[in-house]
C-alpha positions as CSV (number, residue, x, y, z in Angstrom):
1,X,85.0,49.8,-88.8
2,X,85.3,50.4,-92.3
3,X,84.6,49.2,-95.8
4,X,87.7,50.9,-97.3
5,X,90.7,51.9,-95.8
6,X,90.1,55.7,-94.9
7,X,92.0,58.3,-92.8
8,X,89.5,59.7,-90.2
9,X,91.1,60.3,-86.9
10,X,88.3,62.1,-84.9
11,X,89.5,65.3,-83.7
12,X,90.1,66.0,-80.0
13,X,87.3,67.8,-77.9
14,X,87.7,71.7,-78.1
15,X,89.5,73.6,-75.2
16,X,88.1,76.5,-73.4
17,X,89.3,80.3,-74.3
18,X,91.8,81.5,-72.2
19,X,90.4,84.6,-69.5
20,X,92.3,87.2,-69.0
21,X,93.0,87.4,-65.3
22,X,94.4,90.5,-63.3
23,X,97.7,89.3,-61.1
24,X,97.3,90.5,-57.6
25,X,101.0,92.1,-56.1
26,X,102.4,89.8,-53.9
27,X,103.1,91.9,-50.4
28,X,106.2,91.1,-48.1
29,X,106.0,90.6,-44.4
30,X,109.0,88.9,-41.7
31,X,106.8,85.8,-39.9
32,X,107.1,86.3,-36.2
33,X,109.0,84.7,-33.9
34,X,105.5,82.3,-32.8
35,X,104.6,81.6,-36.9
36,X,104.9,78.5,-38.4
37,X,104.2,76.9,-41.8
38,X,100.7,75.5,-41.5
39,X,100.0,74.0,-44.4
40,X,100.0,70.0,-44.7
41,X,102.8,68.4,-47.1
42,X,103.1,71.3,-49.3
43,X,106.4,69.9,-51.0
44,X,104.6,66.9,-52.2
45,X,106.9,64.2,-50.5
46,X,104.1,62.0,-49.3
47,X,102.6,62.1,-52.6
48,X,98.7,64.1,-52.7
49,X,98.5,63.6,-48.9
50,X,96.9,66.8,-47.6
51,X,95.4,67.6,-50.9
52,X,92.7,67.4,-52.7
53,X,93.2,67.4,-56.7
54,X,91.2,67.4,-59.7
55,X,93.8,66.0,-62.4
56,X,97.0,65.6,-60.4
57,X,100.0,63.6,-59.9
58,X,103.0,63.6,-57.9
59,X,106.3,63.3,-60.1
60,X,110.1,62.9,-59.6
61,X,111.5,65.5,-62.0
62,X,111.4,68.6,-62.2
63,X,111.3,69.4,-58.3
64,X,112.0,72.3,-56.4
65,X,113.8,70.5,-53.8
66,X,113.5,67.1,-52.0
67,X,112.0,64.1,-54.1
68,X,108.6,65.3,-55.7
69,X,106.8,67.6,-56.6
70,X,103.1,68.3,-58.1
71,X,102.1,67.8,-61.9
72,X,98.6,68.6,-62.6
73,X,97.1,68.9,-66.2
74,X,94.3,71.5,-67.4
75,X,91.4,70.4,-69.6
76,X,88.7,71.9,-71.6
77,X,86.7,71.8,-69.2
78,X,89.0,71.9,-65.9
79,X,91.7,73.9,-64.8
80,X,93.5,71.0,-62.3
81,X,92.7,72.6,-59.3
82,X,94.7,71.5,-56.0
83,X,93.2,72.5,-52.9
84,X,93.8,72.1,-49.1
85,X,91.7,73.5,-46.4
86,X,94.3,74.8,-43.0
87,X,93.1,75.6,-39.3
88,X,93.8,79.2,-38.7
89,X,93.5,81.8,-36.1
90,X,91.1,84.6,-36.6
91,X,92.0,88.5,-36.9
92,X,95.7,86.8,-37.8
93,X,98.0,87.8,-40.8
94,X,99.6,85.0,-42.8
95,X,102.2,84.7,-45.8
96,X,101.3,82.1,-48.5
97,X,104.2,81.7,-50.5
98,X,105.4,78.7,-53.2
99,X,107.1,77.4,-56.8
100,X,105.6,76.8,-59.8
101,X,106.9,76.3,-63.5
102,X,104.1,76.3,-66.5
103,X,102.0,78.7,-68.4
104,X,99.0,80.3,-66.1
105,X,99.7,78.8,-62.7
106,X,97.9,80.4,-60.1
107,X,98.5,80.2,-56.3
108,X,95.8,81.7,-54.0
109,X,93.5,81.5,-50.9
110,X,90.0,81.5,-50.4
111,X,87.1,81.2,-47.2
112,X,90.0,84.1,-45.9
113,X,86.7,86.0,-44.0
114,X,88.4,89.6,-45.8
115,X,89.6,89.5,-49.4
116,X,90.6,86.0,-51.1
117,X,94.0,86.3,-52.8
118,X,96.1,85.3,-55.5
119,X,99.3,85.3,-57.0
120,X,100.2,84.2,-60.9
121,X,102.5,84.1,-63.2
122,X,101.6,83.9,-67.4
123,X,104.7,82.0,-67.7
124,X,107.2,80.3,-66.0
125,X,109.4,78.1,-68.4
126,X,111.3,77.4,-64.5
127,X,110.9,77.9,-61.1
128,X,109.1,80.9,-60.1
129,X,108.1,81.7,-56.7
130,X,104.8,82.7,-56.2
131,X,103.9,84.8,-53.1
132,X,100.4,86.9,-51.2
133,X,99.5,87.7,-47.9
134,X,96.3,88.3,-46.5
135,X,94.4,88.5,-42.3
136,X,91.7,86.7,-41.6
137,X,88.4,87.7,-40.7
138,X,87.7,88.1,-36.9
139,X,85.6,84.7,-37.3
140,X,87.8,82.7,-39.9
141,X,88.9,79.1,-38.5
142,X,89.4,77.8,-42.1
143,X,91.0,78.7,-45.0
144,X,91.5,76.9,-48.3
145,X,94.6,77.6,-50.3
146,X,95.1,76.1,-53.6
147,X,96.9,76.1,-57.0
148,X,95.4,75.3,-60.1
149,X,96.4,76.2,-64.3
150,X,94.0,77.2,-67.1
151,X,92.1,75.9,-69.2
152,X,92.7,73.8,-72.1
153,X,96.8,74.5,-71.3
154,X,99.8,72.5,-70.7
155,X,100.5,70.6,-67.4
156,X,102.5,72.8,-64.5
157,X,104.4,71.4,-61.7
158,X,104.1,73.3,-58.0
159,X,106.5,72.4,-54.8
160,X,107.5,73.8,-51.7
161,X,104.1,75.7,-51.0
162,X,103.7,77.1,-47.5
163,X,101.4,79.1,-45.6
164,X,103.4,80.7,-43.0
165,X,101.6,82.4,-40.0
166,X,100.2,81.5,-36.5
167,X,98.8,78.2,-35.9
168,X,95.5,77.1,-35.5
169,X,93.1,76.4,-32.3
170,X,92.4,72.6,-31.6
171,X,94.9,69.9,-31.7
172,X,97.4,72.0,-33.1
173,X,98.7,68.4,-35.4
174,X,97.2,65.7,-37.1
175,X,96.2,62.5,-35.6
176,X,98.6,59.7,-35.4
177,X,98.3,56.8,-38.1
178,X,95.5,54.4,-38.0
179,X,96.7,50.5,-36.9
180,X,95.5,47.4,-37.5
181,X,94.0,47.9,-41.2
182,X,92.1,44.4,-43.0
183,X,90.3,43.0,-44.9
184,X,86.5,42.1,-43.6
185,X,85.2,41.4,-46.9
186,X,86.4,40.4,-50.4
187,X,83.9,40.2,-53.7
188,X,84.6,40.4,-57.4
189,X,83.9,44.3,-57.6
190,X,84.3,45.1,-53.9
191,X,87.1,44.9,-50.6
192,X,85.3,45.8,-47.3
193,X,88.3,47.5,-45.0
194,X,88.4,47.8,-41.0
195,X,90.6,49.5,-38.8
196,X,91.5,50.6,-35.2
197,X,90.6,53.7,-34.5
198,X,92.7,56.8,-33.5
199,X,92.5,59.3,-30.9
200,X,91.5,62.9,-32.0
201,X,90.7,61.9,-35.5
202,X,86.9,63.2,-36.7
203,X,87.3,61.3,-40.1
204,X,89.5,58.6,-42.1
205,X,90.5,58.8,-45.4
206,X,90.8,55.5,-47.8
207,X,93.4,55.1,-50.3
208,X,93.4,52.7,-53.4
209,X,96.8,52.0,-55.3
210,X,98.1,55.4,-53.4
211,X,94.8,57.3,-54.9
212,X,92.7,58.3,-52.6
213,X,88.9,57.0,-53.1
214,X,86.9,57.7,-50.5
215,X,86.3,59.5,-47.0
216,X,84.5,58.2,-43.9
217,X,84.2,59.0,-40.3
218,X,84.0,55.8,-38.9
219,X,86.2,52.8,-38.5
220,X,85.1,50.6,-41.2
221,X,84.6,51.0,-45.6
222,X,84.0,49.2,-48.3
223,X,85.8,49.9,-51.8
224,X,83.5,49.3,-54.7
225,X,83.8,49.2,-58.4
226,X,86.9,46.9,-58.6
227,X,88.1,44.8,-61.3
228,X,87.9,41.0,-60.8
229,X,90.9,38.3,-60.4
230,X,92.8,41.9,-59.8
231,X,95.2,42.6,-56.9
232,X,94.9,45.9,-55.1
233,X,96.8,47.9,-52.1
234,X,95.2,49.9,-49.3
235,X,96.2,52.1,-46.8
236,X,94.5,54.7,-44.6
237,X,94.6,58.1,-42.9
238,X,93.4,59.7,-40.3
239,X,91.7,63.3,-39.9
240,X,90.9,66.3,-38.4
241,X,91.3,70.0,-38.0
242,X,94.9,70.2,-37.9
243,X,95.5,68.0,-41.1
244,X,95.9,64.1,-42.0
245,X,98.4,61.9,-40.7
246,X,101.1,59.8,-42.0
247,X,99.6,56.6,-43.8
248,X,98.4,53.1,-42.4
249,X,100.9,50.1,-43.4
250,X,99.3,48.5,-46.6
251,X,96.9,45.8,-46.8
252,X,96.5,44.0,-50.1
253,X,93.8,42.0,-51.6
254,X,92.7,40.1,-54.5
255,X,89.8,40.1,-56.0
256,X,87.3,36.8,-56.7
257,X,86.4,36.0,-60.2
258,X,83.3,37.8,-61.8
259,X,80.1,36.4,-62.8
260,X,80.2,35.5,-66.6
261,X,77.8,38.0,-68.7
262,X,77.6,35.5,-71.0
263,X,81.6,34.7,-71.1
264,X,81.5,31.4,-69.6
265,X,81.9,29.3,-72.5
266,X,84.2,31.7,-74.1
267,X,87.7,30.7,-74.1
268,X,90.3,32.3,-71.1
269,X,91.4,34.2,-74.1
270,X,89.9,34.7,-77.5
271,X,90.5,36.0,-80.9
272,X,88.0,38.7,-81.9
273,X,87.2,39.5,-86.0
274,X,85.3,41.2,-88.1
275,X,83.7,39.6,-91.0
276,X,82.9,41.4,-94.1
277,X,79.8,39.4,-95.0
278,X,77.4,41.9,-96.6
279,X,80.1,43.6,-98.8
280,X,83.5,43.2,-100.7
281,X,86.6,45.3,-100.7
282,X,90.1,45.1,-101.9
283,X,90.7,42.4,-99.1
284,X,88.1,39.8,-101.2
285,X,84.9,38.2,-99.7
286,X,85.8,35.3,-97.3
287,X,83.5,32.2,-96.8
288,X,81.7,31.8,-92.9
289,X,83.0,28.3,-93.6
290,X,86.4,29.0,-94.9
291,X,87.5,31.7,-91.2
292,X,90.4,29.4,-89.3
293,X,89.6,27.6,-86.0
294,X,91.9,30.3,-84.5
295,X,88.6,33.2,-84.6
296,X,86.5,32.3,-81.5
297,X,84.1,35.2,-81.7
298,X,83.3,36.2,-85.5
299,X,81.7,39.1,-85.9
300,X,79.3,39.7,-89.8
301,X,80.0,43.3,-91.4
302,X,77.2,44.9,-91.0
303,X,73.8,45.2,-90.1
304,X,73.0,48.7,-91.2
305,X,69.1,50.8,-90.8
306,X,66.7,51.7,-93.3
307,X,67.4,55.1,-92.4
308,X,69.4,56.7,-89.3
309,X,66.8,57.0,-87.2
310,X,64.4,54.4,-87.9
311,X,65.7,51.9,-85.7
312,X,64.7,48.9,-88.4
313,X,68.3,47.1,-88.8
314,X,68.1,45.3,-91.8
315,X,71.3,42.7,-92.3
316,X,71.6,42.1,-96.7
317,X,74.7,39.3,-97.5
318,X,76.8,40.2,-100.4
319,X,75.5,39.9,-103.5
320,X,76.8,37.6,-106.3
321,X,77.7,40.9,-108.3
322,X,79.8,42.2,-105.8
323,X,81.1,38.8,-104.1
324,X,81.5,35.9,-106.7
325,X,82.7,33.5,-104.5
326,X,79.5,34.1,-101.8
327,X,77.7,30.9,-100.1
328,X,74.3,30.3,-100.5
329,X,71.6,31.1,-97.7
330,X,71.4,27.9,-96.8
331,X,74.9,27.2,-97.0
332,X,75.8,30.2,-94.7
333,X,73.5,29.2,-92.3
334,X,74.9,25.6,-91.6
335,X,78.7,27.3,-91.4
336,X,76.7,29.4,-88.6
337,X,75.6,26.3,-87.1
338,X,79.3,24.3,-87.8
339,X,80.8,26.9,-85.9
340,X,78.8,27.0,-83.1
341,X,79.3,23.1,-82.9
342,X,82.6,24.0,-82.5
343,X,82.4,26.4,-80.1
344,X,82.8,29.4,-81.8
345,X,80.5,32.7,-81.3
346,X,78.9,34.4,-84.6
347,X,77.2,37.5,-83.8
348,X,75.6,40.0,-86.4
349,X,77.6,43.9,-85.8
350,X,75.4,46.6,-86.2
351,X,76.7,49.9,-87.7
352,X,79.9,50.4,-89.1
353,X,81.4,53.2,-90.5
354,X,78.2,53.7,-92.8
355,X,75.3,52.5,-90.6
356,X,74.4,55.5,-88.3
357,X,71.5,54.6,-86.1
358,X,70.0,56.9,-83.4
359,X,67.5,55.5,-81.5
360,X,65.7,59.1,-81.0
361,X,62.1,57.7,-80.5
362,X,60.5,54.9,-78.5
363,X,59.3,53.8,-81.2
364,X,63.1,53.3,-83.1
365,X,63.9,51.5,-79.7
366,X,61.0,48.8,-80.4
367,X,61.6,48.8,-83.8
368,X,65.6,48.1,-83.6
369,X,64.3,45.5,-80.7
370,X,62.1,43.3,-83.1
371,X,64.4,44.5,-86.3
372,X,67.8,42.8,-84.6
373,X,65.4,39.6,-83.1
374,X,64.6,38.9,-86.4
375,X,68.1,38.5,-87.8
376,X,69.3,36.4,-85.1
377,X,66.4,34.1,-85.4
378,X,66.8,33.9,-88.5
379,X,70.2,32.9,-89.0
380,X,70.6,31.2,-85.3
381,X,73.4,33.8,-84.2
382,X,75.0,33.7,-80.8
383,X,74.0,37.7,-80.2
384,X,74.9,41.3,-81.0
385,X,77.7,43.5,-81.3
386,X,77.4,47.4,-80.7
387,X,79.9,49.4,-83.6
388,X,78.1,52.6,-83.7
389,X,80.5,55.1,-85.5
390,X,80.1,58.7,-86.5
391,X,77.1,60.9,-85.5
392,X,75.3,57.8,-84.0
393,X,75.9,58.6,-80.3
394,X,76.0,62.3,-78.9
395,X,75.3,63.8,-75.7
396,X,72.8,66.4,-75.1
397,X,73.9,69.9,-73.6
398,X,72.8,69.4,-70.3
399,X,73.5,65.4,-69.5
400,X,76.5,65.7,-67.9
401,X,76.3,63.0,-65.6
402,X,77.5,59.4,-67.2
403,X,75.3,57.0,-64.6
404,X,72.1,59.0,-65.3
405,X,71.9,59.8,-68.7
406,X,68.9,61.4,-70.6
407,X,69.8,61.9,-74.0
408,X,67.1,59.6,-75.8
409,X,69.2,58.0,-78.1
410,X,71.8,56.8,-75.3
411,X,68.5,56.4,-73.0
412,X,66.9,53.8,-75.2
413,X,70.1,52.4,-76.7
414,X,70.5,51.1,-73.5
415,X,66.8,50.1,-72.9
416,X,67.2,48.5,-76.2
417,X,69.8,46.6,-75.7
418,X,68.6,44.9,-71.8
419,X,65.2,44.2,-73.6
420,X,67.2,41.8,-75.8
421,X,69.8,40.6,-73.2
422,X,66.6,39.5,-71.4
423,X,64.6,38.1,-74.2
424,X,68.0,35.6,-74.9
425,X,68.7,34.8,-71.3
426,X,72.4,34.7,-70.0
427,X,74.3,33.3,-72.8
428,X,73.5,36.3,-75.1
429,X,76.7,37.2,-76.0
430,X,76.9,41.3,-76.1
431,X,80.0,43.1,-77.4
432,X,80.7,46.4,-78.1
433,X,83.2,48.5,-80.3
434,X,83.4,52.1,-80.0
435,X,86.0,54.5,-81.2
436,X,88.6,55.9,-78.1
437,X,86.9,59.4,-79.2
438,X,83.6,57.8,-77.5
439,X,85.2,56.0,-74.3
440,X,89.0,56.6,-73.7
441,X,88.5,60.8,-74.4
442,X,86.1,60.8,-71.5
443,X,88.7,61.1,-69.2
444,X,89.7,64.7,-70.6
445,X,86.3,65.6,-71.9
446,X,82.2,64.8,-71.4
447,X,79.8,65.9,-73.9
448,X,79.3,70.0,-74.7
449,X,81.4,70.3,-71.3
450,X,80.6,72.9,-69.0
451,X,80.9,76.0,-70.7
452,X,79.6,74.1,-73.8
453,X,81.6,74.4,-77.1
454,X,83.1,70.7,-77.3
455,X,82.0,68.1,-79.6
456,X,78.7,66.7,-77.6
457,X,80.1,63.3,-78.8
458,X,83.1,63.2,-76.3
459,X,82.5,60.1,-74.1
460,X,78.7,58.8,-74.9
461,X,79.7,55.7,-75.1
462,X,80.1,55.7,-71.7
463,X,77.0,55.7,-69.9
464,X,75.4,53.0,-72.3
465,X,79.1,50.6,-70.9
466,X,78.1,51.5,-67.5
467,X,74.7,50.9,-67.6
468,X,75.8,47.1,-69.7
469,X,78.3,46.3,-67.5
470,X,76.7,43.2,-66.0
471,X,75.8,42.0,-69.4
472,X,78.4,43.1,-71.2
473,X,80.5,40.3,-72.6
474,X,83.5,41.9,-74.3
475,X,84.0,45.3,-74.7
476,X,87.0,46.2,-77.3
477,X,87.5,49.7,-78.1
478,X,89.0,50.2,-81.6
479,X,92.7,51.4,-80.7
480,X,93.2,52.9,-84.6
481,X,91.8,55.4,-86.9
482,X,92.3,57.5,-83.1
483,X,94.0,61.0,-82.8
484,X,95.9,61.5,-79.6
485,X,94.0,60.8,-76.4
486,X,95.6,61.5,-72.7
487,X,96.0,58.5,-70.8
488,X,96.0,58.4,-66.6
489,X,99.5,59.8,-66.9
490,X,98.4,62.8,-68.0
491,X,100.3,62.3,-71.2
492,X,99.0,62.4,-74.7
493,X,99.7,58.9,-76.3
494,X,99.3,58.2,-80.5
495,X,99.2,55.6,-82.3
496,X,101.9,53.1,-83.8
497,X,103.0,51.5,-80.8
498,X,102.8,49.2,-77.6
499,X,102.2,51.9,-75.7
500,X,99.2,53.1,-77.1
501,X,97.6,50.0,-76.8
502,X,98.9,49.9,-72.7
503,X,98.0,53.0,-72.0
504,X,94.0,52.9,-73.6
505,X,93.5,49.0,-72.0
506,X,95.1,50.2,-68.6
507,X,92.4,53.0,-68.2
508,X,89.3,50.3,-68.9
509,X,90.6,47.6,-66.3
510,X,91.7,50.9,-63.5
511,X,88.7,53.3,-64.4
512,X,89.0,57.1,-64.4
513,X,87.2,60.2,-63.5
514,X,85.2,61.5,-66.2
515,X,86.1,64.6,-67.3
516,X,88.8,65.3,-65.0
517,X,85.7,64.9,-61.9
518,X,87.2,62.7,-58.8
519,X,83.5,62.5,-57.7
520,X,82.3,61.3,-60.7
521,X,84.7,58.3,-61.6
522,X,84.1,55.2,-64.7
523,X,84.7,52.1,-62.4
524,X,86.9,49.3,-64.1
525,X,85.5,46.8,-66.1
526,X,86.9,42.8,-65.4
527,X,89.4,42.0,-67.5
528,X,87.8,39.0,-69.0
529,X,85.3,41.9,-70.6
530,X,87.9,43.7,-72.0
531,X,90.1,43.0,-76.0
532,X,92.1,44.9,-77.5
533,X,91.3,46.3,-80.6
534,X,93.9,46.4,-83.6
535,X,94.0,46.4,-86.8
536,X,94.9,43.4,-88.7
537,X,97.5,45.3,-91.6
538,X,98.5,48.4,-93.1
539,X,95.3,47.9,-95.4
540,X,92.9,47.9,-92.5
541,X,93.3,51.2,-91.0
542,X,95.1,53.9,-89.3
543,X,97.0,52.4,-86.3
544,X,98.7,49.1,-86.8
545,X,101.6,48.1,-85.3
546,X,104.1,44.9,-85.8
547,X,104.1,41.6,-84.2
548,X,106.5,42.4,-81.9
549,X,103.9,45.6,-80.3
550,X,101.4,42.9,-79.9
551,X,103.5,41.2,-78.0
552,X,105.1,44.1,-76.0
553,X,101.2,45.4,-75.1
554,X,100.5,41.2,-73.8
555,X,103.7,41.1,-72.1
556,X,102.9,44.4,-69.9
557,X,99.4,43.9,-69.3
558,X,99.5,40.1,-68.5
559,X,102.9,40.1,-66.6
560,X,104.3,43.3,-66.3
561,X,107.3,43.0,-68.2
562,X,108.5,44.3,-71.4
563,X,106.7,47.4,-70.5
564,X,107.5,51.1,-72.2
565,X,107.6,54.3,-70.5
566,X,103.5,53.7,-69.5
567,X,103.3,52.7,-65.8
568,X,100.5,50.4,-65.2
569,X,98.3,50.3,-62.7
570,X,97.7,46.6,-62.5
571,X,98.7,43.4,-63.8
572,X,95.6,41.4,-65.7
573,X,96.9,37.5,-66.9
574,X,93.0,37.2,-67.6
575,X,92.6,40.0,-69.8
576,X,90.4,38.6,-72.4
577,X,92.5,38.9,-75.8
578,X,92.6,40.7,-78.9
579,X,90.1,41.8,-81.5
580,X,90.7,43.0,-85.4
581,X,89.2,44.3,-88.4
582,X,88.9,42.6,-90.0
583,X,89.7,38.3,-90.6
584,X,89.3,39.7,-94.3
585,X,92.5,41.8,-93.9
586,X,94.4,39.3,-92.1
587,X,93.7,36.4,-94.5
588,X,95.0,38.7,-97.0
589,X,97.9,39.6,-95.0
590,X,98.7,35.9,-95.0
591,X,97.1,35.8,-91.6
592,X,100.0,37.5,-89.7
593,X,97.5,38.7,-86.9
594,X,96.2,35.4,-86.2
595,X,99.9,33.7,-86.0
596,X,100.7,36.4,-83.1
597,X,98.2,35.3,-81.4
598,X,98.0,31.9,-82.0
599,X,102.0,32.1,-80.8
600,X,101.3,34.3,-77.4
601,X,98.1,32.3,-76.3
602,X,98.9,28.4,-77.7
């Protein structure tokens, strides 16, 4: 958040440099009368079946032939690898052939038991076919071919890949489909799955919402990290040497209601501000007292440290020189109280644009503990909301995993922020409001990334959110002031419209893998944790959009209509409702924000 209106879009993580990479010859050689193509779905008509992919979709256009074909996006830090492993026959030769359009696509085979192979092409602005041949060792059973891009490039699509040659030993086919999927278990965050099982079949895979999530090798699994009140498909497949069968017919289920995390006494869906009350700015100071019923959490600009790594939050209200029209102590502490009569929340935000705190010691952990205790005692607040901007979250070079992080300022950030969740009791009300550099940009990118050389900020906010989650209240990222970010379309989406907004709040209430890692995935939060985050006017930063956005972003997320080009990947009616900075901005816009609302919600 800001004081004054400013232009700082935080840049995008760095990409990787691009290898040079010899191209190996493709060789030619006539399949025999016994070969077959033994690879599993290589045109990509029963979506990823068969494959295993690291940042992949299937899409409709461009295609080689049929109806789909493979998208796949390169990172920084991942070059959307697409792998299947095939049964083959030992001391056999085999032809591995298929189309790709993009710069750098690579199609190769490895686990060949002689030389691994590749084929490439530096670009392919259409289809290209790609082709390599290679024997397998006199022990090989197994051999994983693949496709993948480079590094910190554009997407590339792939279709009609075979591997032609003779077929494996064992089954020779995949199993049949499983029967008789359901449900055996339905919770807030998890759906427990059974099924029949199926002859021939060493394992099962478990698709979510056509993705699949998980494999297993019995009869029975259980889907965890789901959103709440949210409706989700399942089918399943059945493995084993030869490949994976056709899918299960769907089951669907829905979701119970979460627990509250101190959101039981919110509203179904509130109106979220920002309150400028320790400074002024060219939107005027504006009275606790004098914010409209509408605001049902109301959230005072700032509390701000001594220094950035003391931990000792101090909270100063505007001076008369700077706000003429201020309250006195006393009289800001009964609008605290009138408020809270009225069922409002008033929670002191710590940070800002200019308060940087990093919690590098234990001893700033205690210190921000007592510190932040002090101010809510002492004005009678409802809790605390989490704005750390700038340099005050960052990753260190070799935390790379988001559930067990060991940076110390994310470490005891986190420890900080349970001690006083506990000290409260359960209707602490905890919010948080990071930048989509810190949350949203975790999907491409995770601290220094693996070769190091991106901004060690990319994504810390999102082990301290995951390690919150059951106390977190409301979490509302700030969609503005936000260069591009790619959402789970693979696309890059900016600001200035709906579908910014869709695209951001879709990929907290489906999760996503962070940093492009399918085994490392950010589970969705329940939509009554989640606002949106807007700003109120042109005068409140970069980002805002009309009336009639607001109302497209409700529309798609709530009903699924009046959607954009951004497929969701849900429907949410009890998404939680809208933050802005600031009530300042929108009383001096003549309170257009708050009408929207007030006009979707009643």
């Amino acid at each position: 958040m800001e004081r004054a209106r400013r232009t700082r879009p935080v840049l995008a993580a760095l990409t990787a440099a691009l290898l040079a990479v010899p191209g190996i010859t493709a060789l030619s050689s006539a399949a025999r009368a016994a070969d077959a193509d033994v690879a599993t779905n290589g045109g990509f008509e029963s979506g990823l079946t068969g494959w295993t992919c690291t940042a992949g979709t299937t899409v409709n256009a461009p295609v080689h032939s049929g109806s789909s074909a493979l998208q796949a996006t390169p990172s920084g830090s991942d070059n959307a690898r697409c792998s299947q492993t095939v049964t083959v026959q030992p001391n056999a030769q085999y032809t591995l052939s298929g189309y790709v359009r993009g710069s750098y696509v690579y199609l190769g085979a490895t686990g060949t038991g002689t030389t691994d192979v590749s084929a490439w092409t530096q670009s392919a602005p259409d289809w290209q076919k790609l082709s390599t041949t290679f024997r397998t060792g006199a022990a090989t059973t197994k051999v994983t071919i693949h496709t993948h891009g480079w590094y910190g490039t554009g997407a590339y699509q792939a279709d009609d890949i075979t591997l032609v040659g003779p077929g494996g030993s064992g089954t020779g086919q995949p199993p049949a489909a499983p029967a008789g999927l359901r449900t055996t278990s339905v919770t807030s965050s998890s759906v427990g799955l059974s099924w029949s099982a199926v002859t021939g079949a060493t394992g099962y895979a478990v698709y979510r919402d056509g993705a699949k999530v998980q494999t297993v090798t019995g009869t029975s699994a259980t889907v965890s990290g789901l959103a709440a009140s949210t409706a989700y498909s399942f089918q399943v497949t059945a493995l084993n040497d030869a490949g994976e069968s056709a899918k299960s017919a769907p089951v669907t289920a829905t979701t119970t209601a979460g627990p509250g995390g101190g959101t039981s006494d919110l509203p179904p869906h509130a109106l979220v501000g920002y309150l400028h009350a320790s400074f002024a700015n060219g939107a005027g100071y504006t009275r606790l007292a004098d914010v409209p019923d509408s605001w049902d959490v109301i959230d005072l600009a700032f509390g701000e440290p001594t220094s950035v790594t003391s931990g000792d939050i101090r909270f100063r209200r505007c001076p008369v020189t700077e706000c003429p029209n201020v309250e006195s102590d006393a009289e800001f502490k009964a609008a605290v109280k009138a408020k809270q009569a009225a069922g409002k929340k008033v929670l002191i935000s710590i940070g800002g644009q200019n308060g940087q705190v990093q919690l590098t010691t234990t001893a700033a952990r205690d210190t921000f503990v007592s510190s932040v205790s002090d101010i809510i005692d002492t004005y009678g607040l409802d809790g605390l909301d989490i704005d750390f901007e700038g340099h005050s979250l960052s990753l260190n070079p070799n935390d790379t995993d988001f559930k067990n992080p060991t940076t110390p300022v994310i470490v005891n950030l986190i420890s900080a922020l349970k001690t006083l969740k506990a000290k409260y009791g359960a209707k602490f009300v905890l919010t948080m409001a990071p930048e989509t550099f810190f949350v949203q940009n975790g999907y491409q990118y995770y601290g220094t990334g693996k070769w190091g050389g991106q901004d060690p900020r990319c994504g810390a906010y999102l082990p301290v959110i995951h390690a919150l989650r059951d106390d977190l209240t409301l979490l509302h990222v700030q969609d503005y002031n936000s260069g591009p970010i790619m959402g789970l379309d693979n696309q890059y989406h900016s600001m200035g419209g709906a579908d910014f907004h869709i695209a951001m709040t879709d990929m907290l209430l489906t999760g996503f893998p962070v940093a492009g890692d399918q085994n490392n995935v950010f589970p969705p939060l329940r939509p009554d944790q989640v606002a949106i985050g807007m700003p109120a006017s042109t005068n409140a930063g970069n980002g805002h959009v009309s009336p009639a956005e607001v109302t497209k972003t409700l529309d798609c997320l709530t009903k699924k209509t009046n959607c954009g080009s951004y497929a969701t990947h849900g429907t949410w009616p009890a998404l939680r409702g809208l933050m802005t900075w600031s009530v300042n901005w929108d009383r001096y816009a003549n309170w257009e924000f708050q009408k929207t609302f007030d006009a979707y919600f009643g």
